[in-house]
Residue, then its C-alpha position, 0 to 999 in steps of 0.5 A: x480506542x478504534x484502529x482503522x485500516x485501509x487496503x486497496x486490493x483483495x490481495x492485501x486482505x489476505x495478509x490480515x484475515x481469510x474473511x471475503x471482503x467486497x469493495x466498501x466492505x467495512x468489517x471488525x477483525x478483531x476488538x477495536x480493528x476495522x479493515x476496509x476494502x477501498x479499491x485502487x486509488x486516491x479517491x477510493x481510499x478517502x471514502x474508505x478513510x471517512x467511512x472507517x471514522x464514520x465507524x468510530x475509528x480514532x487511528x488510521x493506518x494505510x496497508x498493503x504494497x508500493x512500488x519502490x523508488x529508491x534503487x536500495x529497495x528491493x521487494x519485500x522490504x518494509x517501508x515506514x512513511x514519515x511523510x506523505x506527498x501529492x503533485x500541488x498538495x500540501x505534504x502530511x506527516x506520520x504520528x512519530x511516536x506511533x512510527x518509532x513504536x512499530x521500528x522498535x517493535x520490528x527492528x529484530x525481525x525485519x529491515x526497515x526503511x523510514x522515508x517519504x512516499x508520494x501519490x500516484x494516481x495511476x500505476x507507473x510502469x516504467x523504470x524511467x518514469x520511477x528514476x523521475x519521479x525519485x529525483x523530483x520528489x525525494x521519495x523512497x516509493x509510491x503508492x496510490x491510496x496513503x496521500x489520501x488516507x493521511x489527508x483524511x486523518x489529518x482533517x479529522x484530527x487522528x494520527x495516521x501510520x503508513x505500512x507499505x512493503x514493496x512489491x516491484x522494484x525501481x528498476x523493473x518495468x511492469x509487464x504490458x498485461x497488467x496495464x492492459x488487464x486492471x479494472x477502474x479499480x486497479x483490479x486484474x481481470x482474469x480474461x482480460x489478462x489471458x487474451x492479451x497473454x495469448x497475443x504476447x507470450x513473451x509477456x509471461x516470464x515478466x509476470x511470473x517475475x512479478x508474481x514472485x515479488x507480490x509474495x515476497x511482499x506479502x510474506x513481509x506484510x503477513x509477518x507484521x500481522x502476526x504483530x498487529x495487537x502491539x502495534x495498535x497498543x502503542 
């Protein structure tokens, strides 16, 4: 038995190993656990998706950061999607009785929420925008890659787990540099952000504010690491 994870962001590798991985990277981080680095986004998540079932992964898990929906989510908080949804598309359902293993196996260490999480394709900024979408959708947060990891998973006939922790919250809107500063794949450019930063001062304690919330996430996603050999044993 072969898991396979996805992560979108370098950020997110961190959380599972110290090894560099460039996109499309596909590499073993342990016995029977395939990482890839997809990039941001629907479409870079499927073809990492396949390419890990290429590989000889028969269990697919997506991994990283969402952005909360639900005003009772706060960063850092582990979210367990039980169903997936997209604008127009079918929805996707998780594998419950691998869900319910890694609840059991957390429950004591971290505050979990089980609920729906729905596509993005692009990064919503605004607060507005997060109280629409939560009303028309039901969903508890998005995210821009699980829809897409679920979906591929759902076409080759292998159970799929969603393991998002938040990272902005329902009711903050994203500073206007990491908009103005993010690549085609969802990437900061270092430059990018310093020239608009020198024209927007203003914008500085918005990202330290973020920056804050992104490690609270991260604290959370490392401390379900530590648990990944029982959770991939279920």
């Amino acid at each position: 038995m072969s898991i396979g994870i996805v992560v979108a962001l370098p950020e997110e590798v961190t959380t599972l190993t110290s090894r560099k991985l460039a996109q499309g990277d596909c590499v073993s981080i342990a016995d029977n656990i395939l990482l890839t680095l997809a990039g941001a986004g629907p479409s870079n998540a499927e073809r990492a998706a396949q390419q890990l079932i290429a590989n000889g992964a028969d269990q697919l898990i997506s991994w990283g950061c969402a952005a909360a929906l639900s005003p009772d989510l706060k960063p850092g908080d582990l979210v367990l999607a039980d169903q997936l949804t997209a604008t127009q598309q079918q929805p996707f359902n998780t594998d419950a009785i691998w869900r319910q293993h890694l609840q059991k196996l957390l429950s004591a260490e971290l505050p979990i929420s089980v609920g729906r999480l729905t596509e993005s394709a692009q990064i919503v900024a605004q607060s507005h925008n997060k109280k629409l979408i939560y009303q028309q959708t039901g969903a508890i947060a998005l995210d821009m890659e699980s829809y897409a990891i679920a979906k591929a998973a759902q076409q080759a006939g292998l159970p799929c787990l969603v393991i998002r922790v938040i990272a902005d919250p329902a009711n903050m809107d994203l500073p206007q540099a990491v908009s103005q500063s993010l690549n085609s794949q969802g990437q900061v450019q270092l430059g990018k952000l310093l020239v608009f930063l020198l024209s927007h001062p203003w914008e500085v304690p918005g990202l330290i504010r973020l920056g804050l919330h992104f490690h609270a996430a991260q604290k959370t996603l490392k401390t379900i690491a530590k648990h990944l050999n029982e959770i991939i044993n279920f």
